[in-house]
Structures are given as C-alpha cells and as structure tokens.
Residue frames as qw, qx, qy, qz and C-alpha x, y, z in Angstrom:
[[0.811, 0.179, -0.555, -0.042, 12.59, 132.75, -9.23],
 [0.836, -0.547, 0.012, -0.042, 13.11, 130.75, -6.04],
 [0.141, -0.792, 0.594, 0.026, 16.55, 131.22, -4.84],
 [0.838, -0.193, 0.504, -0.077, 17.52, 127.20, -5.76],
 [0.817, 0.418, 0.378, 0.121, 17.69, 127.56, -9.06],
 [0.156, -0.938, 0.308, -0.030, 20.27, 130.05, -8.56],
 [0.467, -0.632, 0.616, -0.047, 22.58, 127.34, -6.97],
 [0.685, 0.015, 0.728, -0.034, 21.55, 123.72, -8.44],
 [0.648, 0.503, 0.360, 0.445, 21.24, 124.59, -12.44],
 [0.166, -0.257, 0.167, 0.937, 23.24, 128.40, -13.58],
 [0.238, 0.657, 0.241, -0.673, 21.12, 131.19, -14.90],
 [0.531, 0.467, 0.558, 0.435, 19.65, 130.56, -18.56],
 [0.064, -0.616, 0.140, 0.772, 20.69, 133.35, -20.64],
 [0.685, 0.696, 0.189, 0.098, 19.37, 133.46, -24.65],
 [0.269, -0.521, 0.433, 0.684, 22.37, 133.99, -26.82],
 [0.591, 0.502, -0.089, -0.625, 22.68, 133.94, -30.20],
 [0.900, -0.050, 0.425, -0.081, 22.47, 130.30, -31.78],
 [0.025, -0.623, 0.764, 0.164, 25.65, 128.23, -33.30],
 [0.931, -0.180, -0.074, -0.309, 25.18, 125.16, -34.69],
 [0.723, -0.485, 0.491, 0.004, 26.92, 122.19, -32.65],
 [0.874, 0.401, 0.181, 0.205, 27.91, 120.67, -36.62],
 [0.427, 0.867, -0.180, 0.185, 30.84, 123.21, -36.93],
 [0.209, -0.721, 0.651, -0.118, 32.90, 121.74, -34.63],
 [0.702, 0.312, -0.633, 0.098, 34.90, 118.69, -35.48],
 [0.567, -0.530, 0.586, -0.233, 35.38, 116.23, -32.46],
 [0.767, 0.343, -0.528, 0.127, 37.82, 113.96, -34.58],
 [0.133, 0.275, -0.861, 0.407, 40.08, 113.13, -31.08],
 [0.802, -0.085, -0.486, -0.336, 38.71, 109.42, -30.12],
 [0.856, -0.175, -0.356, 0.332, 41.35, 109.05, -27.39],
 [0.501, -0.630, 0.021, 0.593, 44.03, 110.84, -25.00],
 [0.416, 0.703, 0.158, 0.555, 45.66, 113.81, -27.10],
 [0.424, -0.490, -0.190, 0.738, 48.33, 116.05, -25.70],
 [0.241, 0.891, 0.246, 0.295, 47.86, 120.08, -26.92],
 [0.763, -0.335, -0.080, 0.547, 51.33, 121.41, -26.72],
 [0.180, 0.935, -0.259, -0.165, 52.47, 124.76, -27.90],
 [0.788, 0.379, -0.155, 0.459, 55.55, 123.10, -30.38],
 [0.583, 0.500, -0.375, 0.520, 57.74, 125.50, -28.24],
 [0.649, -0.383, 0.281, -0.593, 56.42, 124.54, -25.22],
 [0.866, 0.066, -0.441, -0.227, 57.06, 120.67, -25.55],
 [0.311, 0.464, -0.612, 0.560, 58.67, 120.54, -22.56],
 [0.525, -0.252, -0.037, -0.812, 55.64, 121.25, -20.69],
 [0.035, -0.014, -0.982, 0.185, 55.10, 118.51, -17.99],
 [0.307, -0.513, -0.717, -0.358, 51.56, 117.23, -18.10],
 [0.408, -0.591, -0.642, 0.269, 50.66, 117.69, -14.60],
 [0.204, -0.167, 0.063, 0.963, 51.82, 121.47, -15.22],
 [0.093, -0.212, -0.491, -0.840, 49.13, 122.05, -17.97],
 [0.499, -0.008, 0.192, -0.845, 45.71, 123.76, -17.25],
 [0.521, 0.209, 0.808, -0.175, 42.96, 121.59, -17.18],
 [0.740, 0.547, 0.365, -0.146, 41.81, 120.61, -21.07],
 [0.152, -0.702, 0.648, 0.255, 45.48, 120.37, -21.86],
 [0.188, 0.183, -0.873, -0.412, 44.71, 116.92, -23.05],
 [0.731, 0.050, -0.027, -0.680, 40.93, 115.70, -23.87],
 [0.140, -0.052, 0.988, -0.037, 39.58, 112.38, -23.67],
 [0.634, -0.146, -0.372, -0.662, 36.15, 110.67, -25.47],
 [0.266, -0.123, 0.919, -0.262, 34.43, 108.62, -23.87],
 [0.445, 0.014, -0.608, -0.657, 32.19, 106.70, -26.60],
 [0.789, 0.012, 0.321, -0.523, 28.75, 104.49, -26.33],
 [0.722, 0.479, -0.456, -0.202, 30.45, 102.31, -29.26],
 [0.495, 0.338, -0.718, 0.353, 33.27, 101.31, -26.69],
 [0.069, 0.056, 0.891, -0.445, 31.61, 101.56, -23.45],
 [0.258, -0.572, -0.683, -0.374, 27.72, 100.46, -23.19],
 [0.246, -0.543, -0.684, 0.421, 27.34, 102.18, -19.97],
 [0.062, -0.460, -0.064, 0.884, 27.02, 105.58, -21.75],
 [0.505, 0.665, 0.547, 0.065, 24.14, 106.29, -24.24],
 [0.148, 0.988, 0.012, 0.032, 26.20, 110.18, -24.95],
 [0.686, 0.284, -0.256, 0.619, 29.99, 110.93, -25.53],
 [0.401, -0.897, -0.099, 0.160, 31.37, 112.50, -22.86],
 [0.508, 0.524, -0.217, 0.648, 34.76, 114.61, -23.25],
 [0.311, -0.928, 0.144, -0.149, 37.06, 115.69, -20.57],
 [0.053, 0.757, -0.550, 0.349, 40.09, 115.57, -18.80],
 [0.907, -0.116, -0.401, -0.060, 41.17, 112.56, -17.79],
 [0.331, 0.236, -0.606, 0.684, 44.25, 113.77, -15.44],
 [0.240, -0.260, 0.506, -0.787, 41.26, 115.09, -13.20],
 [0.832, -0.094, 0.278, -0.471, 39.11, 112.12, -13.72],
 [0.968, 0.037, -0.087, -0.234, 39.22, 108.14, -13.70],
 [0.477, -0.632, 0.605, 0.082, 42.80, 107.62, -13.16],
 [0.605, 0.564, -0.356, -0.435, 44.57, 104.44, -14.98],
 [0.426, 0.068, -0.901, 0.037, 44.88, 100.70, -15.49],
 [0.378, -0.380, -0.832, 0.144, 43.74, 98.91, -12.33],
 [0.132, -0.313, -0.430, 0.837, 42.95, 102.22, -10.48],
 [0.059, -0.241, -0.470, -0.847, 40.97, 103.54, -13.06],
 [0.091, 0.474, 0.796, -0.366, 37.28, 104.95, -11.54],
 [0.003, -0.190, -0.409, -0.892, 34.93, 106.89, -13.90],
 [0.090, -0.632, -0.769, -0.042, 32.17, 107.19, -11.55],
 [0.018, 0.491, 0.153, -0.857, 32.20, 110.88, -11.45],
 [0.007, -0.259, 0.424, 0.868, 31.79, 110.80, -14.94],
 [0.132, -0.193, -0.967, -0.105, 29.32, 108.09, -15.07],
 [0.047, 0.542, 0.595, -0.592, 27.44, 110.63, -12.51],
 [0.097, 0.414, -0.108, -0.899, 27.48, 113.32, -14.85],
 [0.175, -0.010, -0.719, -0.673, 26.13, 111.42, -17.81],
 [0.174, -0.393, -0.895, 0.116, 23.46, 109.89, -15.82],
 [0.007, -0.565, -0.332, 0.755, 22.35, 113.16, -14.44],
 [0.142, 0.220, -0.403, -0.877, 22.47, 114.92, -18.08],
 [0.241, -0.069, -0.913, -0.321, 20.52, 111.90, -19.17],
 [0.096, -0.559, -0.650, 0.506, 17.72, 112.41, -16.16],
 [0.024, -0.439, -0.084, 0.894, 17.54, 115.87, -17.17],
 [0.037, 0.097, -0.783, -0.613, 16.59, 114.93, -20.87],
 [0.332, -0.379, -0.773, -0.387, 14.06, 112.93, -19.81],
 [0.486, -0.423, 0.155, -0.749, 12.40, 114.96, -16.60],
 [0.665, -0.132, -0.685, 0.267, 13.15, 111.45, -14.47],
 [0.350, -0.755, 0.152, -0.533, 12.54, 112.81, -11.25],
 [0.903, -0.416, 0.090, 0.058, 13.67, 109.61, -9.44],
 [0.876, 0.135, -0.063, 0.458, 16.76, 109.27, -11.30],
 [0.260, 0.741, -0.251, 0.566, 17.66, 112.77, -10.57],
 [0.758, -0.584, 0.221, -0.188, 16.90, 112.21, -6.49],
 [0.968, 0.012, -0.020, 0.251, 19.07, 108.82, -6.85],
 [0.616, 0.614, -0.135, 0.474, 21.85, 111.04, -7.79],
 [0.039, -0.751, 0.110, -0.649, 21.87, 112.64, -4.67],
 [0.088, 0.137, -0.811, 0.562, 23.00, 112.24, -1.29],
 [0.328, -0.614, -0.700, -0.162, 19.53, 110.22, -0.05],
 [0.109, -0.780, -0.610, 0.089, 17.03, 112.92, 0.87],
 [0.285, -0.252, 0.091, 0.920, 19.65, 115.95, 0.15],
 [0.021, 0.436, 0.670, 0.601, 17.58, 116.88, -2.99],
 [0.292, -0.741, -0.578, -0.178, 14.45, 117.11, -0.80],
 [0.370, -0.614, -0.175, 0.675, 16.40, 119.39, 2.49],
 [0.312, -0.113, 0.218, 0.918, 17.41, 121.90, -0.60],
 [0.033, -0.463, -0.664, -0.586, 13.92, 122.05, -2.16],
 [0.335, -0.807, -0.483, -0.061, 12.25, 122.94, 1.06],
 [0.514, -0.481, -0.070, 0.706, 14.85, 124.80, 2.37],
 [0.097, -0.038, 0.390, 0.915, 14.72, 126.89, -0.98],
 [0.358, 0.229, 0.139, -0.894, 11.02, 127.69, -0.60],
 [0.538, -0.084, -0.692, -0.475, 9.42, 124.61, -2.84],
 [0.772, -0.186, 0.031, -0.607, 7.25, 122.23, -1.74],
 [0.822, -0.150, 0.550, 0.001, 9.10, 119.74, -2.78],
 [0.439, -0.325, 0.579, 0.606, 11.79, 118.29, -5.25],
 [0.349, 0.447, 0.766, 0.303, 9.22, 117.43, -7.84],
 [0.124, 0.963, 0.194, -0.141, 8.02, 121.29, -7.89],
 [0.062, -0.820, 0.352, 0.447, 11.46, 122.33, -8.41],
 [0.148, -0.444, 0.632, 0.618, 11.96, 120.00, -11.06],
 [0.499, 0.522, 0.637, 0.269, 9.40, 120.46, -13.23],
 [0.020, 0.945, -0.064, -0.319, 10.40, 124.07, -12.95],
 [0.652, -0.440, 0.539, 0.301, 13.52, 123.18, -14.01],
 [0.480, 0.291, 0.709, 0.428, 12.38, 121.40, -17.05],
 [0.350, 0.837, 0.420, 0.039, 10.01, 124.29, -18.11],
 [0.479, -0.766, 0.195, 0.382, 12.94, 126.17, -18.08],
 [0.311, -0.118, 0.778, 0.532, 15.23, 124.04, -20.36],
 [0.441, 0.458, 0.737, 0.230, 12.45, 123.73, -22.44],
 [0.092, 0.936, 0.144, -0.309, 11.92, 127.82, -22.96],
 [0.308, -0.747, 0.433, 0.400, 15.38, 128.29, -23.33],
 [0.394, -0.250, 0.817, 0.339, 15.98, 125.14, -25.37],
 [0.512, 0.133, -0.574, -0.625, 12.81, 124.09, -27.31],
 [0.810, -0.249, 0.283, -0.449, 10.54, 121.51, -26.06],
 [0.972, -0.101, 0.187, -0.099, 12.33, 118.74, -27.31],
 [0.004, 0.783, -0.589, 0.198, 15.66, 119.54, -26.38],
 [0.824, -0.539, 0.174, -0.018, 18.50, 117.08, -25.61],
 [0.182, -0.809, 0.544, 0.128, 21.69, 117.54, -24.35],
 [0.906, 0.379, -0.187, -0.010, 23.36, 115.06, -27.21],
 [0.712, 0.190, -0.291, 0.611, 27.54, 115.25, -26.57],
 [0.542, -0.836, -0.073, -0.044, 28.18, 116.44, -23.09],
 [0.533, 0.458, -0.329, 0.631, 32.02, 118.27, -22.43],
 [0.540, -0.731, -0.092, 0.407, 33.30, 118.87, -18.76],
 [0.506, 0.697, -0.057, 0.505, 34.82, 121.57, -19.64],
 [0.025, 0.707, -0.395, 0.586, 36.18, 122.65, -16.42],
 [0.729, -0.226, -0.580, 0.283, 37.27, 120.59, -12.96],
 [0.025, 0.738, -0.303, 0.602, 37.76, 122.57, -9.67],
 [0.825, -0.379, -0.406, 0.102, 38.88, 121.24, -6.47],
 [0.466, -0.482, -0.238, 0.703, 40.85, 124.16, -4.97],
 [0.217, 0.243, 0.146, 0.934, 40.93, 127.86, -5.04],
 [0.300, 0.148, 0.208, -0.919, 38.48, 131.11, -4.05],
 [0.671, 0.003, -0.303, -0.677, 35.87, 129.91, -7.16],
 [0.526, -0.261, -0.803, 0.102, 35.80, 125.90, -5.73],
 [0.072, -0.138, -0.609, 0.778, 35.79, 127.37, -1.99],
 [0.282, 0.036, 0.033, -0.958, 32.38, 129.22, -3.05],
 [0.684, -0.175, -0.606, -0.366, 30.47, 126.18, -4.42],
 [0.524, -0.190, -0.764, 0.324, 32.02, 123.62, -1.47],
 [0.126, 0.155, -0.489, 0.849, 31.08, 126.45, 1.20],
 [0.554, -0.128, -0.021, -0.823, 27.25, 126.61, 0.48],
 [0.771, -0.029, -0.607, -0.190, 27.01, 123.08, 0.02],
 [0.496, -0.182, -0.801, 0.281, 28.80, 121.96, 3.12],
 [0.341, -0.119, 0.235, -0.902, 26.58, 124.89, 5.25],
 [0.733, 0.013, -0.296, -0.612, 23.65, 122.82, 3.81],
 [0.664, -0.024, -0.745, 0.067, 25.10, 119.25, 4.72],
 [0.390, 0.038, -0.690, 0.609, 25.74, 120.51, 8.22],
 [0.497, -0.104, 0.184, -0.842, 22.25, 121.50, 8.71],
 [0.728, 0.104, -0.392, -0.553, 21.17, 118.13, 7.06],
 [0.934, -0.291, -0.056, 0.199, 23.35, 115.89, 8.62],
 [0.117, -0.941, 0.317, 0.030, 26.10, 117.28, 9.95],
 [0.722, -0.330, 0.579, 0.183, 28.10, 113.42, 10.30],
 [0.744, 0.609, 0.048, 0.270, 28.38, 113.44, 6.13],
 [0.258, 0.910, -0.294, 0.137, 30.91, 116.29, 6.66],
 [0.314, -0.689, 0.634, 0.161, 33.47, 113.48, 8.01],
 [0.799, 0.236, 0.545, -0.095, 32.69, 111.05, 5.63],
 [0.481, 0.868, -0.080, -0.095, 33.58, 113.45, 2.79],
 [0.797, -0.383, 0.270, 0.382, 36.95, 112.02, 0.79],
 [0.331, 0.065, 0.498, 0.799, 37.05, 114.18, -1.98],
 [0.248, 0.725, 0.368, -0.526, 35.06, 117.41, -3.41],
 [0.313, 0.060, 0.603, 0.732, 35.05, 118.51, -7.09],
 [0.515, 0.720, 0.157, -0.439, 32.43, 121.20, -9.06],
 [0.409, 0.050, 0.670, 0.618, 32.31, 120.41, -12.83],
 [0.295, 0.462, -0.048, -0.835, 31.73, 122.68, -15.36],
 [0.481, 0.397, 0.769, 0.144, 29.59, 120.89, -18.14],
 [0.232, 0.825, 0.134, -0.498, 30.05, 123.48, -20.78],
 [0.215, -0.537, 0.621, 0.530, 32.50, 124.18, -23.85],
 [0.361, 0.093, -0.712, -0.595, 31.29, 122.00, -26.85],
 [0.269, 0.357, 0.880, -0.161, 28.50, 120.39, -25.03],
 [0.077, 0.016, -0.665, -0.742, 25.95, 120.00, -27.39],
 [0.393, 0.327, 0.734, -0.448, 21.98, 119.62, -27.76],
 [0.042, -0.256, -0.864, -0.432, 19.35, 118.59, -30.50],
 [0.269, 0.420, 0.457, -0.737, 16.14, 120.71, -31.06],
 [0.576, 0.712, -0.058, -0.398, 14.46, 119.85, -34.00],
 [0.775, 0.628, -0.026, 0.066, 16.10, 119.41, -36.85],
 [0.498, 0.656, -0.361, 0.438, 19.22, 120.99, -35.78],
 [0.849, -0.204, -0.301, 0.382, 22.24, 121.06, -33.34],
 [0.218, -0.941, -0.107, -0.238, 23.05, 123.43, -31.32],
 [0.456, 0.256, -0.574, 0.631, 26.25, 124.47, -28.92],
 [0.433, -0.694, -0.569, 0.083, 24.81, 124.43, -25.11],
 [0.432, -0.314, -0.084, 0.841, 26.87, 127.54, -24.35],
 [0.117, 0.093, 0.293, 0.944, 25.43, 129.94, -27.02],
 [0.444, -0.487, -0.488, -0.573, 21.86, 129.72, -25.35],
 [0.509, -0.834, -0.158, -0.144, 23.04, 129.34, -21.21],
 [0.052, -0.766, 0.575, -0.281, 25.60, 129.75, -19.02],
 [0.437, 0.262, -0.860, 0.018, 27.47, 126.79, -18.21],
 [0.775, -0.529, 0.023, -0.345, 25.83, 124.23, -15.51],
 [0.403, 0.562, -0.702, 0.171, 27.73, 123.14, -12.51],
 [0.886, -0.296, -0.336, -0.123, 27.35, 120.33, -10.67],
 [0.427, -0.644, 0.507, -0.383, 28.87, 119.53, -7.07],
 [0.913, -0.018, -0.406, -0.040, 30.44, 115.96, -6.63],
 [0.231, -0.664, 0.602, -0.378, 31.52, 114.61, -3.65],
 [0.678, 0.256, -0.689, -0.003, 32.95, 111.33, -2.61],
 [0.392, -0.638, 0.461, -0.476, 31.08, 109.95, 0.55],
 [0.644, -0.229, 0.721, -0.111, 32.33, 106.59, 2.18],
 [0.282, -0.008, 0.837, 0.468, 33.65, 105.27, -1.73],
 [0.300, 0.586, 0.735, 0.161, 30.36, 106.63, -3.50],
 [0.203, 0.023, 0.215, 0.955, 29.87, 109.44, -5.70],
 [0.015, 0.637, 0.730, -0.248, 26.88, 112.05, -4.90],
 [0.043, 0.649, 0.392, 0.651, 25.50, 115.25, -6.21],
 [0.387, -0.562, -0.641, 0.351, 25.36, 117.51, -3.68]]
C-alpha cells in the first residue's frame, strides 16, 4: 500500500463487531464527569473528555451528523465562540461517506491534497481516493456511513502531536514554504471513541473494525485546513 495511506487515513484493522445501539448518548449539552471525591477538580485541570458536548442537526442546520467532543479544546464561548474546526471535521466525515472528491480537496490547504498524492507515489488525488473508499468499503461494507462522529481525542502539544505536526510541516515546506508563517494554531483530532457507522441494517462502533482516524487541522491566516 502506497506509503499515504499510512499518514492521511490510520491503518484498517478487522475487529470483532459491537453494535453502536448499546451505548446511550443521553448528554444533549455540556456535562462535567467528576470523581464525587474529586469535585474540586478545576476544569482546565481535567484530561480531555472530562466534559462532552453534542452538537445536534435539530439545533444547528449546518450539521447533517451529531458530533461529540470537548468543547474546552474547541469553539470557545458567547461572542468568541468558533466551531470551524468542528464544522471541518463533519464536512470531511460527510465527503468521505459520499466519495466527493472535490469536497474532500476543498478541505485542504488549495493544492496540498494534490503535492501529498504525488509525492506519495499516486497519480493523483482522485487515485488515492478512490483507494481510500475501496478500503472503507472492505472494511466497512459497501454502504457504510459514518452516522454519529466523536472527537475523541485533541492534541496540540507533546512527543505524539510533535510527530503528526513534524511530517506535515516537512511537507508544507517543500510545498510552500511561506504557509509555515501564516500558521496560528495546529491541532490533530482523534475521531474515534463512540463514533459510529450504519451498514445495512445495523450499527456499528467505528473503533471495533479500525483504528482511530486522525486528521491534521491547522489555522492559516483565520481559516481552518486539513493538512
């Protein structure tokens, strides 16, 4: 397998299947998860999925899939509030669903997509994602989709962030090297934990069939990119 799909989706392992119905996602809003003798416990202290947020299609139209995560490491609050990281992810999941090849590009710093494909031995983006898809679809079932979509992890410092941000900005500074001052923020999300997917009849947990996918977001001149 071409060395891309390494980097840009995690290695599909088969596990053994769970369905996505046994888990209850009754919290609709913020929710703190304290140890009772722990209530002391300042927020900003607590690991990340310390307290969970939905984000519904009922309440906002711009999302067709709940998303869950962590709102201390995304959107912020009242007038400051920005949810376009999250806005990326869903869009992206949503691309993925439907084998959109433009909408995945879009996602990306223009022409980044393409530098990685050729650089990783394709022809081109469109060869590496319809690999992609045949992929999901082995793994998943042809008519797989990713239904309720959990960040289940945020990283923006440490050894495991340093590893993602290091290939990536290698890559930018071959591509264009001026992006790397532009850059006002860096984040890898983990899109795992109760995310969920529809095959058939039934419902599945996306964890018990790959390893988690993580996605690269960076924040150049006020716009969120894939990268």
């Amino acid at each position: 397998m071409k060395k891309l799909l390494c980097f840009a989706l995690s290695a599909i392992m088969l596990c053994g299947m769970t369905s996505c119905d046994d888990h209850n996602h009754s919290h609709a809003n913020m929710v703190g998860n304290v140890d009772d003798e722990k209530g002391d416990v300042k927020q900003e202290d607590m690991p990340y999925g310390a307290t969970i947020y939905e984000l519904r299609p009922e309440y906002d139209s711009r999302v067709k899939y709940i998303m869950e995560f962590d709102k201390r490491y995304f959107g912020g609050e009242g007038e400051t509030e920005d949810l376009g990281e999250i806005y990326l992810v869903h869009d992206y999941i949503v691309a993925v669903n439907e084998n959109d090849h433009e909408a995945i590009k879009n996602l990306y710093y223009p022409g980044y997509l393409e530098h990685l494909c050729v650089n990783g031995g394709y022809s081109n983006a469109d060869e590496y994602l319809d690999g992609m898809n045949q992929t999901l679809k082995q793994t998943l079932g042809e008519d797989f989709e990713i239904d309720y979509i959990n960040i289940s992890d945020c990283l923006t410092e440490g050894e495991e962030a340093e590893k993602f941000f290091q290939f990536a900005d290698a890559e930018i500074a071959v591509f264009d090297s001026s992006i790397l001052e532009k850059i006002t923020s860096k984040k890898v999300v983990e899109i795992g934990g109760y995310t969920c997917y529809s095959a058939g009849d039934n419902n599945y947990v996306l964890e018990n069939h790959t390893t988690p996918l993580n996605l690269r977001i960076y924040q150049v001149e006020g716009k969120y990119y894939l990268f």
